[in-house]
Residue frames as a rotation matrix with the C-alpha (Angstrom) as fourth column:
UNK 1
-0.730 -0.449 0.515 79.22
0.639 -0.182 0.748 12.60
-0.242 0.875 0.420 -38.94
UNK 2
-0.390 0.691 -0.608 77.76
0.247 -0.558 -0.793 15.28
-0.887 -0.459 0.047 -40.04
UNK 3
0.558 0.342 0.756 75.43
0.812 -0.038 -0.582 16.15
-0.170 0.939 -0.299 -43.52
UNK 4
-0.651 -0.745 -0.144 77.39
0.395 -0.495 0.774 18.23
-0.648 0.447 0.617 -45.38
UNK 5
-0.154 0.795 -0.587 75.68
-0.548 -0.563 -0.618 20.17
-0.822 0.227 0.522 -48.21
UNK 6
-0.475 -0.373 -0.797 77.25
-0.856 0.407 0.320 17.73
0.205 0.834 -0.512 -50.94
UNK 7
-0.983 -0.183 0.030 75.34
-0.181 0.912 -0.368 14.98
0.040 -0.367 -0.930 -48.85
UNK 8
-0.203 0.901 -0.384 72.37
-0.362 -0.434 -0.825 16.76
-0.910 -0.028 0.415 -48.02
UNK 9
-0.192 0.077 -0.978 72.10
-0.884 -0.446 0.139 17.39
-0.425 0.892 0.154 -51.93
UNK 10
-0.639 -0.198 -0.744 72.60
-0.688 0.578 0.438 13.88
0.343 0.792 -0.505 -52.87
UNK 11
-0.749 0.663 -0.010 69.68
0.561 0.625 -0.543 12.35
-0.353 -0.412 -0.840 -50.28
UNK 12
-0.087 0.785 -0.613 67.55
-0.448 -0.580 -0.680 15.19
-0.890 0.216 0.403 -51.84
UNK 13
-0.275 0.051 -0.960 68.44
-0.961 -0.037 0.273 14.13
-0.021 0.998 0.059 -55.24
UNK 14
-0.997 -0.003 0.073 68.32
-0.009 0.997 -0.081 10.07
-0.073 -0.082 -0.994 -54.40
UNK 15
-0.279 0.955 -0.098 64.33
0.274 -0.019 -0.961 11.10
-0.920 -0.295 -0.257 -53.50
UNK 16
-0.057 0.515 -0.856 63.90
-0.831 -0.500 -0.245 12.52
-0.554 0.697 0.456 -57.41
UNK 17
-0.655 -0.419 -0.630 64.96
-0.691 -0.005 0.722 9.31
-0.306 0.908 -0.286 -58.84
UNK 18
0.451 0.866 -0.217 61.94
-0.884 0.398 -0.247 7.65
-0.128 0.303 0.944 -61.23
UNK 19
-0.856 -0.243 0.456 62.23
-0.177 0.967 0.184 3.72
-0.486 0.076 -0.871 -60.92
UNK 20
-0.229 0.660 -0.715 59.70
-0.913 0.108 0.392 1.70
0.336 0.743 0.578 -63.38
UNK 21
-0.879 -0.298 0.373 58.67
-0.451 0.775 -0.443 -1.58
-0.157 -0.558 -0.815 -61.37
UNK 22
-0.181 0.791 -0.584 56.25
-0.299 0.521 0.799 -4.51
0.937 0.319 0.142 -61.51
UNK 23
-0.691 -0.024 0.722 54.24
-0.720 -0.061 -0.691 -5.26
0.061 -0.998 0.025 -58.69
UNK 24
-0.751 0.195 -0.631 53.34
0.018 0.961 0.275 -8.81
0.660 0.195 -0.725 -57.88
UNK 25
-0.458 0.402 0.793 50.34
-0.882 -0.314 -0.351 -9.10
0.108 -0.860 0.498 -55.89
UNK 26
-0.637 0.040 -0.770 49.14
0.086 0.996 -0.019 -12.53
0.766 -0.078 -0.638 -54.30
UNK 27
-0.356 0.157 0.921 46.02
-0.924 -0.206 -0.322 -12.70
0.139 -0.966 0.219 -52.75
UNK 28
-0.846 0.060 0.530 44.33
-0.212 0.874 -0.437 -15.82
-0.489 -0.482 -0.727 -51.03
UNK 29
-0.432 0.801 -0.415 41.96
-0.902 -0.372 0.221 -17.09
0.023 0.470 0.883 -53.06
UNK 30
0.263 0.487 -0.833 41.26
0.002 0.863 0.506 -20.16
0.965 -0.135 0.226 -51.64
UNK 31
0.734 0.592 0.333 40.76
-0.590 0.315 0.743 -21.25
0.335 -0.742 0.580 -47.98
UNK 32
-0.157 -0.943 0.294 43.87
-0.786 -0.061 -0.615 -22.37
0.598 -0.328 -0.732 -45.88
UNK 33
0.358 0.294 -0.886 43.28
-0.053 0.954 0.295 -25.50
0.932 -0.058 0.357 -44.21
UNK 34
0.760 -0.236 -0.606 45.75
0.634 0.066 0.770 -24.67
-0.141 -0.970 0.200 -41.34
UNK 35
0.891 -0.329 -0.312 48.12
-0.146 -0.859 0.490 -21.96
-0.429 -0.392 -0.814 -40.37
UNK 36
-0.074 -0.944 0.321 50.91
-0.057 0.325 0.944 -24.08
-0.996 0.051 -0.078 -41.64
UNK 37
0.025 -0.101 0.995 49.84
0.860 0.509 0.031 -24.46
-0.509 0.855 0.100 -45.09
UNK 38
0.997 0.017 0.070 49.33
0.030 -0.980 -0.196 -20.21
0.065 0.197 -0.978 -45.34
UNK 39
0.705 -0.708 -0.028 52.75
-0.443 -0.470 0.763 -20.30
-0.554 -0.526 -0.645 -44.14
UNK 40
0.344 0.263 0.901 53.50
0.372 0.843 -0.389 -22.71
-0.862 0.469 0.192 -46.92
UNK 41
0.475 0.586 0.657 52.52
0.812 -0.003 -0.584 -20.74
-0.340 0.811 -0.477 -49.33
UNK 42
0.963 -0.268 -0.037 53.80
-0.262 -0.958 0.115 -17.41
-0.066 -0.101 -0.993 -48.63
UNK 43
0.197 -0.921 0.335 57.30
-0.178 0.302 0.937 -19.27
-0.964 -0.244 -0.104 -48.57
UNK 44
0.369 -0.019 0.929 56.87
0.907 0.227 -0.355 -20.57
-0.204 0.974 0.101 -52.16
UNK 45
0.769 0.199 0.607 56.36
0.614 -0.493 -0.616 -17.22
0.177 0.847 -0.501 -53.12
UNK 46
0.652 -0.725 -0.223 59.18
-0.255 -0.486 0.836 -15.72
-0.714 -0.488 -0.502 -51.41
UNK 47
-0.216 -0.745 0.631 61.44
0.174 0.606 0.776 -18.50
-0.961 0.278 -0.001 -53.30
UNK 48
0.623 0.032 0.781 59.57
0.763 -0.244 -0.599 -17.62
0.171 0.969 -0.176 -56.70
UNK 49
0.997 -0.079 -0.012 60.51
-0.077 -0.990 0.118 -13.75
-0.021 -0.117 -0.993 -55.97
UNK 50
0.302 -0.953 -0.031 64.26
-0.328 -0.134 0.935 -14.76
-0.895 -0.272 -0.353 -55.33
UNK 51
-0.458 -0.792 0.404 64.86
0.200 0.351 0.915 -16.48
-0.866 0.499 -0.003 -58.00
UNK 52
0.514 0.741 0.433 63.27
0.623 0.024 -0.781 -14.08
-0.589 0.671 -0.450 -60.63
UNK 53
-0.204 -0.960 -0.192 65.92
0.672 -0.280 0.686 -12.67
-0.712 0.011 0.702 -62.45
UNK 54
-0.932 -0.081 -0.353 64.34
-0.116 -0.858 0.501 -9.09
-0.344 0.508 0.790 -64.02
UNK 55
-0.142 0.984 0.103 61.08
-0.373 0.043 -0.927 -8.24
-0.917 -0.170 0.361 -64.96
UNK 56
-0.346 -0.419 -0.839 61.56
-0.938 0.153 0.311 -10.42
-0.002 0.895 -0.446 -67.91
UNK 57
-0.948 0.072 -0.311 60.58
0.198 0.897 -0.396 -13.33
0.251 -0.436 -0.864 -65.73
UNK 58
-0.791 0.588 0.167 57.99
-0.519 -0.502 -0.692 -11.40
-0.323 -0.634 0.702 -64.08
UNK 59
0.138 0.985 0.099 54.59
-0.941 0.162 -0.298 -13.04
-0.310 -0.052 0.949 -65.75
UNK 60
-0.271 -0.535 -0.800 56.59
-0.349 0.829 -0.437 -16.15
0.897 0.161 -0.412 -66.02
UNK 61
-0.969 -0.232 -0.081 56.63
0.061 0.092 -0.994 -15.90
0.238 -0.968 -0.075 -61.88
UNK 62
-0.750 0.552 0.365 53.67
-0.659 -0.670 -0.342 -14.46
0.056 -0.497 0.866 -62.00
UNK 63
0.224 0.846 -0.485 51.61
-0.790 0.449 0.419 -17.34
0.571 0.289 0.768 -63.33
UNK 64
-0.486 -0.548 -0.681 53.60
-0.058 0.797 -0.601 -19.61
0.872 -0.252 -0.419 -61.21
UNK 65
-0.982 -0.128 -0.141 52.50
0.169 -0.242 -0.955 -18.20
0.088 -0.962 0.259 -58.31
UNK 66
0.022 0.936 0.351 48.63
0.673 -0.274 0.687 -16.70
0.740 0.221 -0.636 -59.80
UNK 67
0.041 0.367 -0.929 49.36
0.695 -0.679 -0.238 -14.00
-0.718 -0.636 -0.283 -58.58
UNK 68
0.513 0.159 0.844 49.12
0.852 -0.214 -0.477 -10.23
0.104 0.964 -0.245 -60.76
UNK 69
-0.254 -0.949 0.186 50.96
0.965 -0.261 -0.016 -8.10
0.064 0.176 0.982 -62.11
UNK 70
0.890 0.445 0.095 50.69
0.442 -0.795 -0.416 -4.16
-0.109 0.412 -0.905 -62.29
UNK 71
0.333 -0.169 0.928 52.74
0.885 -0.284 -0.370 -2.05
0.326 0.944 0.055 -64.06
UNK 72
0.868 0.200 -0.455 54.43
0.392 -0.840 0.377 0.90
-0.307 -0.505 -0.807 -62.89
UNK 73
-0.124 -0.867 0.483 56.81
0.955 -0.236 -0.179 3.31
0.269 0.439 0.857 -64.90
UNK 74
-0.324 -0.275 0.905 58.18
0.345 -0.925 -0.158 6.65
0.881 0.261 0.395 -63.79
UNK 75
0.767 0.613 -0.188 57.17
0.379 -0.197 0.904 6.70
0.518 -0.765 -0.383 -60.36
UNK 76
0.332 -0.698 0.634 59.31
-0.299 -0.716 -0.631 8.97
0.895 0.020 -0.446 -58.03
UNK 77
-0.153 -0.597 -0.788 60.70
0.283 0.737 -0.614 7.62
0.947 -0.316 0.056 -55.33
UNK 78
-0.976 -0.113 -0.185 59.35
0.184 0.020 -0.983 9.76
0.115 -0.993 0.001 -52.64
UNK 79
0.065 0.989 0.130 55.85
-0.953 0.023 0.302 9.01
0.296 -0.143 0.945 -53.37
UNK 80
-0.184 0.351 -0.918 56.52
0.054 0.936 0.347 5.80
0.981 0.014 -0.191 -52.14
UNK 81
0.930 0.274 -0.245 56.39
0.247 0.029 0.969 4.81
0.272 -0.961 -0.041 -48.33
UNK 82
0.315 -0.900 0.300 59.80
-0.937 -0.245 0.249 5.92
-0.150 -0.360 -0.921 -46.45
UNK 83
-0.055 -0.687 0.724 60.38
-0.202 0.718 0.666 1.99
-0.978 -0.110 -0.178 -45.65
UNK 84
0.613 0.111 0.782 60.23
0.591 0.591 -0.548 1.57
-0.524 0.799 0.297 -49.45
UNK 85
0.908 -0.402 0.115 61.95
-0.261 -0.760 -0.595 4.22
0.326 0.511 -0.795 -50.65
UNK 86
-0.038 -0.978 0.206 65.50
-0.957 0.095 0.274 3.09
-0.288 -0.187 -0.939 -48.83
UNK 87
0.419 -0.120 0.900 64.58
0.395 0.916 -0.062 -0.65
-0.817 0.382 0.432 -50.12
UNK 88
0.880 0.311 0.359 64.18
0.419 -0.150 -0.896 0.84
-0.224 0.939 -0.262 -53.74
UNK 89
0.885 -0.465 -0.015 66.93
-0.464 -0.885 0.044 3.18
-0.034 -0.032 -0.999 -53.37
UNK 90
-0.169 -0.660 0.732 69.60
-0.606 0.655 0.451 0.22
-0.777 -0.368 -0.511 -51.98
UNK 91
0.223 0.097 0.970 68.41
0.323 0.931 -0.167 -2.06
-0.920 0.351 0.176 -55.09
UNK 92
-0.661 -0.360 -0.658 69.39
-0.500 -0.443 0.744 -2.59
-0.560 0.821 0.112 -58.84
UNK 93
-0.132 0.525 -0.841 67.46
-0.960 0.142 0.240 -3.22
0.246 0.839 0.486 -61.97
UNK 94
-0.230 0.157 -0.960 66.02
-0.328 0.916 0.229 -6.83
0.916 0.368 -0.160 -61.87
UNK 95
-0.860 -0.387 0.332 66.10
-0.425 0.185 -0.886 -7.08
0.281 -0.903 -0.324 -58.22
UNK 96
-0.088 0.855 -0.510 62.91
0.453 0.491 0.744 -8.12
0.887 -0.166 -0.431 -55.89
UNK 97
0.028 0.211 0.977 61.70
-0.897 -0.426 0.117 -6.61
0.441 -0.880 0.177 -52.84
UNK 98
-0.992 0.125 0.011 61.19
0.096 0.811 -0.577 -9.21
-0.081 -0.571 -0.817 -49.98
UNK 99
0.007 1.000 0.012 57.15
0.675 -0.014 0.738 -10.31
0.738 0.003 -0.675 -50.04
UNK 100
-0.983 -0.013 0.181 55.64
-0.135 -0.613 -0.779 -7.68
0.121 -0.790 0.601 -47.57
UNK 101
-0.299 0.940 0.166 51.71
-0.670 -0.330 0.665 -7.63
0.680 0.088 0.728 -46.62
UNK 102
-0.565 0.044 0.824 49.48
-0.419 0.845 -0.332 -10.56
-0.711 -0.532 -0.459 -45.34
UNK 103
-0.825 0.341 0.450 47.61
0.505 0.803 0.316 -13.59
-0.254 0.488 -0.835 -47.07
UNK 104
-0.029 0.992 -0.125 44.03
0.855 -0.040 -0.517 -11.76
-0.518 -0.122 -0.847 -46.01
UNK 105
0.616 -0.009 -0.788 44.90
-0.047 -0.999 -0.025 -8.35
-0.787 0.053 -0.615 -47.44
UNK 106
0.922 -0.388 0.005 47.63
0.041 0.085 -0.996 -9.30
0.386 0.918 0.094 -50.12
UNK 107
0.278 -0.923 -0.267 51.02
0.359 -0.158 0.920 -10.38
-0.891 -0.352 0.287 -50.19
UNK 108
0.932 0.237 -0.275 53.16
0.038 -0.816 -0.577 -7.83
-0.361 0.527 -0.769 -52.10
UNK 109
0.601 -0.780 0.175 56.06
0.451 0.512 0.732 -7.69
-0.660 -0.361 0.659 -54.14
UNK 110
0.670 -0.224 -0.708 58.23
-0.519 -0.823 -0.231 -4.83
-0.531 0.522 -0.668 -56.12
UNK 111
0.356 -0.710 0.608 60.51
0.779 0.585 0.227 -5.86
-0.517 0.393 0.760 -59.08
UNK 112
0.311 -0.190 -0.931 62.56
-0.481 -0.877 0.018 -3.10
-0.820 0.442 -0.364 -60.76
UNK 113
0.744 -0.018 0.668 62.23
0.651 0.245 -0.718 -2.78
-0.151 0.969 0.194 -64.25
UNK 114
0.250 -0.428 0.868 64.16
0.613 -0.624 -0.484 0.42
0.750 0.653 0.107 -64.92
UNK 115
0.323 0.085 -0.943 65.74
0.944 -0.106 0.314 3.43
-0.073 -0.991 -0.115 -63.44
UNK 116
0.454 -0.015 0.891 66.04
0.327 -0.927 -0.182 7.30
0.829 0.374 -0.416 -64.39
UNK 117
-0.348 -0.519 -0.781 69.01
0.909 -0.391 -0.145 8.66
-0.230 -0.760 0.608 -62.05
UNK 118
0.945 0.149 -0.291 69.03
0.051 -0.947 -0.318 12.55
-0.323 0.286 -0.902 -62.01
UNK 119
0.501 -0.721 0.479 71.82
0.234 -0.421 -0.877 14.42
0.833 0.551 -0.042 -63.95
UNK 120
0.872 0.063 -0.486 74.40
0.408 -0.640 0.651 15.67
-0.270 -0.766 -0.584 -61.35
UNK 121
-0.090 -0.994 -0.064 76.89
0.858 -0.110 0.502 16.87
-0.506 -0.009 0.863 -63.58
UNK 122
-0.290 -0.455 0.842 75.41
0.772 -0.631 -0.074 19.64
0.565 0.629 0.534 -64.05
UNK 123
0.805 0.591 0.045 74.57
0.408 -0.608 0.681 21.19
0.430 -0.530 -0.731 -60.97
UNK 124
0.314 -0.639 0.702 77.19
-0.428 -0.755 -0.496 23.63
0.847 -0.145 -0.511 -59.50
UNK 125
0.277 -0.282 -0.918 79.67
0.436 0.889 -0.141 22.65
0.856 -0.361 0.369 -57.07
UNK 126
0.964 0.266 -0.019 80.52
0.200 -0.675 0.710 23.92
0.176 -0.688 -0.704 -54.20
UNK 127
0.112 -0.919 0.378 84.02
0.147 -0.361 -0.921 25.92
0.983 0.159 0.095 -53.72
């Protein structure tokens, strides 16, 4: 199949749109005992993350977990990483990323708060 310009156009535009998202971050702040209890953990927080339903929950989860929050509104979508941008892009308001990172560095987690499509009824069509 091939991009068309009507396709083209609409992966160009998909890359303008501003998403507003909280970002859970969890690092280790205590000492693991064994490989199995890191692995433990990082499961919990998966299972918080799934069942957070909008960033309404979000510092609900967040204290569950002790992990923190930051803020982010209006961010374009193709300042993010590529593999984030088609997560971000494939999700709706309230969703969760899957955790992503490690224990030693931070695990990481996107919630969308909001989302700013572009206009495309007014851009010219093609004849």
């Amino acid at each position: 199949m091939r991009d068309t310009p009507s396709s083209a156009l609409s992966l160009a535009l998909s890359r303008v749109i501003l998403v507003g998202y909280d970002r859970f971050v969890w690092t280790r702040t205590t000492s693991f005992s064994s490989q199995a209890q890191a692995t433990e953990r990082a499961a919990a927080f998966a299972t918080v993350l799934q069942n957070t339903r909008g960033c309404g929950e979000v510092g609900k989860a967040a204290q569950q977990l002790g992990a923190e929050i930051v803020d982010n509104d209006g961010v374009p979508v193709r300042s993010l990483p590529p593999q984030l941008q088609e997560m971000m892009l494939s999700m709706q308001v309230g969703q969760a990323t899957p955790p992503f990172g490690n224990p030693e560095d931070g695990v990481r987690s996107l919630v969308i708060c909001g989302r700013d499509d572009p206009q495309t009824a007014a851009l010219p069509k093609a004849e």
